[in-house]
N, C-alpha and C positions, 0 to 999 in steps of 0.2 A: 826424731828417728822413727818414720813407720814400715812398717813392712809390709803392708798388705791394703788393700783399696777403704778400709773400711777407717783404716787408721791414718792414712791419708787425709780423709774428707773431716777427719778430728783435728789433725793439723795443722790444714790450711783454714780450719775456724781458729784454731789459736794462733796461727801465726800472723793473721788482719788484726786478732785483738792486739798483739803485741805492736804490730804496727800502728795501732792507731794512737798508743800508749806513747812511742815512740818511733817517728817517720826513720829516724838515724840509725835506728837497731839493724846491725847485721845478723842474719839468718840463715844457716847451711843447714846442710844436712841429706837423710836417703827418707825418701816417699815417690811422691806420683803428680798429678797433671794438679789437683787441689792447692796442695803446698809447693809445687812452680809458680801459681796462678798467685798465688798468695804472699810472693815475695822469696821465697826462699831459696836459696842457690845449691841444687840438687847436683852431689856428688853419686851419685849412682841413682836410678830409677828402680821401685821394687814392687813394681804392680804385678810384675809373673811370678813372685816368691810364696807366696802362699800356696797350701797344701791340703789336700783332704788323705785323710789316712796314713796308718804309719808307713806302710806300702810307697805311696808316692814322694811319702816326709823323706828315709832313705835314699832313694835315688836322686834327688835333691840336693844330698849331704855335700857332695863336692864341690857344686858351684855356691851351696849360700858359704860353707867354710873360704872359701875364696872370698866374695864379697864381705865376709863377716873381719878379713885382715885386713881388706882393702880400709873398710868404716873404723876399725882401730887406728890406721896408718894416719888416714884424714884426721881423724879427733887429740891424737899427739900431733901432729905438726900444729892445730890451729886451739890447740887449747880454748875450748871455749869456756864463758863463765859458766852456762847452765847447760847438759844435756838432757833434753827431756825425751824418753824414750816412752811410745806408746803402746799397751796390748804384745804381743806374741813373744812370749816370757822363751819358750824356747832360745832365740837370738837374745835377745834382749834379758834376761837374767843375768847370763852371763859375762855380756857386755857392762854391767854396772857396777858389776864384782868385779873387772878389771878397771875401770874404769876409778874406782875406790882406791885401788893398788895403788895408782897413777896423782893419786889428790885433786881430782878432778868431781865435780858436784855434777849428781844426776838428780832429777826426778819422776817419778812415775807413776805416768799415766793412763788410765784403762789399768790397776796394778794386776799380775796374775793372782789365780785363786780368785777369784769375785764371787766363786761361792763354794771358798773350802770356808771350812770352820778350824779348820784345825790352825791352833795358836802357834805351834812351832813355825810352821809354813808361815804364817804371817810376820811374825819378828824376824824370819830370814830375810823376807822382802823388805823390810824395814829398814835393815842393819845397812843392806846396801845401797840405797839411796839416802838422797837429804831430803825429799820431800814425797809424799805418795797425794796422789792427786783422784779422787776417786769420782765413777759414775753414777753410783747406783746404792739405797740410803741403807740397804741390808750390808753391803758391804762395808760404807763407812760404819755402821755402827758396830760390824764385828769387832774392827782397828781399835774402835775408842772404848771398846771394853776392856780390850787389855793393857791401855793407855799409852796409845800409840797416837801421837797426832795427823790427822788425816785432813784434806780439804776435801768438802762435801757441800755443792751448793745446788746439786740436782744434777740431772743428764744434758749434757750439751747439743746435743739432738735439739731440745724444747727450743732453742734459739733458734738454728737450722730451720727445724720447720714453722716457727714463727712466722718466721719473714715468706711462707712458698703461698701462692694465690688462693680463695679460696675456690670449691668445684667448680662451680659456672665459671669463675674468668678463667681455671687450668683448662676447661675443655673448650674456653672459645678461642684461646692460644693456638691450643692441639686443632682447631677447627674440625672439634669434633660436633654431628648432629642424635647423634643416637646412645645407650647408653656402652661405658667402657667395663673392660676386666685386662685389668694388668698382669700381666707377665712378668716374674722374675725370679729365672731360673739358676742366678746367682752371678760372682765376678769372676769366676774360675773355671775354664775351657773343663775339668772335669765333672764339676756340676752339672751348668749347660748339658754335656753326654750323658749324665744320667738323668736327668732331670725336664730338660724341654721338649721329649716326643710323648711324654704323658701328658704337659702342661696342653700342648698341642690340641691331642687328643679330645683332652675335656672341653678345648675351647670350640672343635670344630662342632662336639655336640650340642653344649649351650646356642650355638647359632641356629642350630635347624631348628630350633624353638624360640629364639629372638635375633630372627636375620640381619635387623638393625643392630648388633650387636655388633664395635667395633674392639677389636684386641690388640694393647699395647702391647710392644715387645721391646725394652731399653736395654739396650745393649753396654754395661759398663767402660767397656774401654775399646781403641779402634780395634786390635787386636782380638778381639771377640767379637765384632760387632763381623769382623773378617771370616771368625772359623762360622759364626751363626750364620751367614748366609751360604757358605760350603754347604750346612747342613741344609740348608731349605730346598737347595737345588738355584733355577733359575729366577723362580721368583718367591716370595712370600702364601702361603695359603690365601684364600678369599679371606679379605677380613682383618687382615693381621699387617701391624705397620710396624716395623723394625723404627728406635729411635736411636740416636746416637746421645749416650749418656739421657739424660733428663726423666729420671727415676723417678725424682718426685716428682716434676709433676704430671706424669702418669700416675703413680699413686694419687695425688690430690683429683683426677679428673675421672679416676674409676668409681665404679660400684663394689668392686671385688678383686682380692689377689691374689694368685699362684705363688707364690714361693719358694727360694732356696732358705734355708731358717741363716739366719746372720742380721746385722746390723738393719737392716731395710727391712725388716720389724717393726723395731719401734716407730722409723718413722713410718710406717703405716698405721700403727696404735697412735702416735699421738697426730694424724690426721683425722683419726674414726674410719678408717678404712676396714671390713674386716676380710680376712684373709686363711689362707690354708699355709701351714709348714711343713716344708719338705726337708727330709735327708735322704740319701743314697751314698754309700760305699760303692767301692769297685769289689768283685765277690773276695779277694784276700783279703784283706784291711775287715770286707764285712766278716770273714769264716774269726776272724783274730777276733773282735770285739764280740761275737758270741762268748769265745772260750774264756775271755778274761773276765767275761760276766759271769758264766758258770763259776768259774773261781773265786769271787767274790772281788775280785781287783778293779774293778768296773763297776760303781756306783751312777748310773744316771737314770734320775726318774722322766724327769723332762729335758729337752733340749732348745726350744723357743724363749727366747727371750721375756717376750711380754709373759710368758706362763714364769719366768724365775721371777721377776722383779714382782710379782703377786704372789710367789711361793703357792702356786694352783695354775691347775689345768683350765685356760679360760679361751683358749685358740687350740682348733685342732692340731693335731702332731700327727704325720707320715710319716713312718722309719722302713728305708730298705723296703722287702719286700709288700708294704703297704701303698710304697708310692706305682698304685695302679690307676688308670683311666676309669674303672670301675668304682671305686672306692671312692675315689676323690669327686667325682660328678657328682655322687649321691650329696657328699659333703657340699658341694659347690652349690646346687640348688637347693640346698634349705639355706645358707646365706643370701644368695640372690637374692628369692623373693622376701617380699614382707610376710613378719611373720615374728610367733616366738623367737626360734633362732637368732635371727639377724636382731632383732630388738635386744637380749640377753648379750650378746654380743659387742652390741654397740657399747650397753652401761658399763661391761666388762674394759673395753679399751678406753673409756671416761678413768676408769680406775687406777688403770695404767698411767694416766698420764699427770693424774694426781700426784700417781707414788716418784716420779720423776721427776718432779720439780721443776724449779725454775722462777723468774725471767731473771736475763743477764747474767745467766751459767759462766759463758765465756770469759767473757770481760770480768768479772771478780776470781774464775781461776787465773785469768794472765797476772791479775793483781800480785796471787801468791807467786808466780813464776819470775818477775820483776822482781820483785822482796828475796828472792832463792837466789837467784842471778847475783843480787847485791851484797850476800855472802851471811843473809839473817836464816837462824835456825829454822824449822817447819813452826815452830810456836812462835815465833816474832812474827813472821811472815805473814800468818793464820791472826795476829790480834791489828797487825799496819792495814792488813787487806781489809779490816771492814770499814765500809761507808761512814 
């Protein structure tokens, strides 16, 4: 069960490994075009579900409570052995907690809190699954402090992007002659609105100083790849080539990235790509997350990925008002050229990719998911799965 693009692309990595465990497994479920691609027989599609803000989260509330009874109704009629729900604890919390009601085995994947500390919070996610399947080695180790059994075999990303080309064959794919800077101004049509006329911006400047400079622009899904061209007008800027999906390997074929901050992060860190992160609210959601900060209810020092999984600031971070065409060129041209920056930079996403771990993530988590399915505790499961 994913619900949003990023949890998708996690899915449909596990749901090959599971296939290939097993050609005979049947596979349902809600995600997107990865976990269709990958076997799975999608009772509902949720690539427009995902939300920025509590603003949009709200208005939202009527149609996901509809789908959210719809995915209850499908999972009692078809009783599955294992449900494994991925990331967005909002939905999914509560679906597991029912779910439990029901005698039904969940596990979880992406678990939420990946970086609370707080032990209560953790033993409730625990209670309501049979198995917690983690990404990231700070959070498994939080689990196994309180002795909570956790699968921890690194970030499944490190697979993913194992297998993508390296630069010279991505850019002789792209038939690209000159150097690239990627765009990606995220999967969420309200991203994109906040986010691609700065992205723009800074690219149109980098070009007047390297006119051979070609700028990807992947579009995550058709539905966006539709409103981004509304936005462009009739055609693309000089220079600038909309792609349909194939994120990475415009990452693998750039020099540099723009960014929405989310999952297309790390694969940029564990390609050596470096890159700028972005957020933007819409001004309510932004005026609300001021006031809960002043309150103290709002603890966030960073919000990039590759800066959590290092616990430091090693990739720049734009918030709201910082995400200017000003601000971010300055940034942008001391990555581009050689130089300190880019060199500190580069050993910083080595680091990153260290702390991630790996190879054959996938395939020894499908291992424990098989072992769950079969009806063995998280600790049977955790000692059949190893090698």
């Amino acid at each position: 069960m994913a619900a949003e693009p990023s949890g998708d692309l996690q899915g449909g990595a596990l749901a090959r490994a599971l296939k290939a465990r097993d050609p005979g497994l049947r596979l349902v479920g809600v995600g997107g075009a990865e976990m269709a691609a990958s076997g799975v027989e999608l009772w509902m599609e949720s690539h427009t579900w995902s939300t920025i803000g509590p603003g949009e989260a709200l208005a939202r509330i009527p149609g996901l409570y509809l789908a959210y009874r719809r995915m209850r109704g499908h999972l009692l009629r078809e009783r599955p052995q294992l449900t494994v729900v991925i990331d967005a604890p909002a939905l999914h919390m509560r679906l597991v907690g029912f779910l439990r009601r029901r005698g039904l085995r969940t596990a979880y994947y992406f678990p939420p809190s990946a970086w609370s500390r707080n032990p209560r919070r953790m033993h409730e996610i625990h209670a309501r699954v049979d198995g917690v399947l983690c990404a990231f080695r700070g959070n498994a180790a939080l689990y196994e402090s309180l002795g909570l059994p956790v699968a921890f075999f690194g970030h499944p990303l490190s697979d993913v992007v194992r297998d993508s080309p390296p630069p010279e064959e991505a850019r002789r794919l792209l038939g690209l002659e000159g150097p690239a800077l990627a765009l990606l101004p995220g999967s969420r049509t309200q991203e994109v609105r906040h986010l691609l006329p700065a992205f723009l911006e800074v690219a149109a400047r980098l070009r007047r100083d390297h006119p051979e400079l070609q700028v990807l622009l992947p579009c995550a899904t058709p539905p966006l790849e539709r409103r981004i061209r509304a936005m462009l007008g009739s055609e693309p800027p000089e220079g600038v080539r909309l792609l349909s999906g194939q994120a990475r390997l415009a990452l693998a074929a750039s020099r540099l990235a723009l960014m929405a901050s989310g999952s297309a992060s790390l694969e940029a860190a564990l390609l050596g790509v470096p890159m700028l992160l972005c957020y933007r609210f819409g001004a309510l959601d932004a005026a609300l997350g001021r006031t809960l900060k002043a309150l103290g209810l709002l603890r966030v020092d960073r919000f990039g990925l590759p800066n959590l999984v290092l616990e430091q600031d090693v990739v720049p971070e734009f918030l709201q008002e910082e995400v200017h065409p000003d601000r971010l060129e300055l940034e942008a041209r001391r990555l581009w050229e050689e130089g300190p920056s880019r060199e500190r930079m580069l050993a910083d996403l080595a680091r990153v990719q260290a702390a991630l771990g790996g190879p054959d993530v996938v395939e020894r988590l499908a291992r424990v998911v098989d072992f769950l399915a079969a009806g063995d505790t998280m600790s049977s499961a955790l000692a059949r799965s190893e090698p």
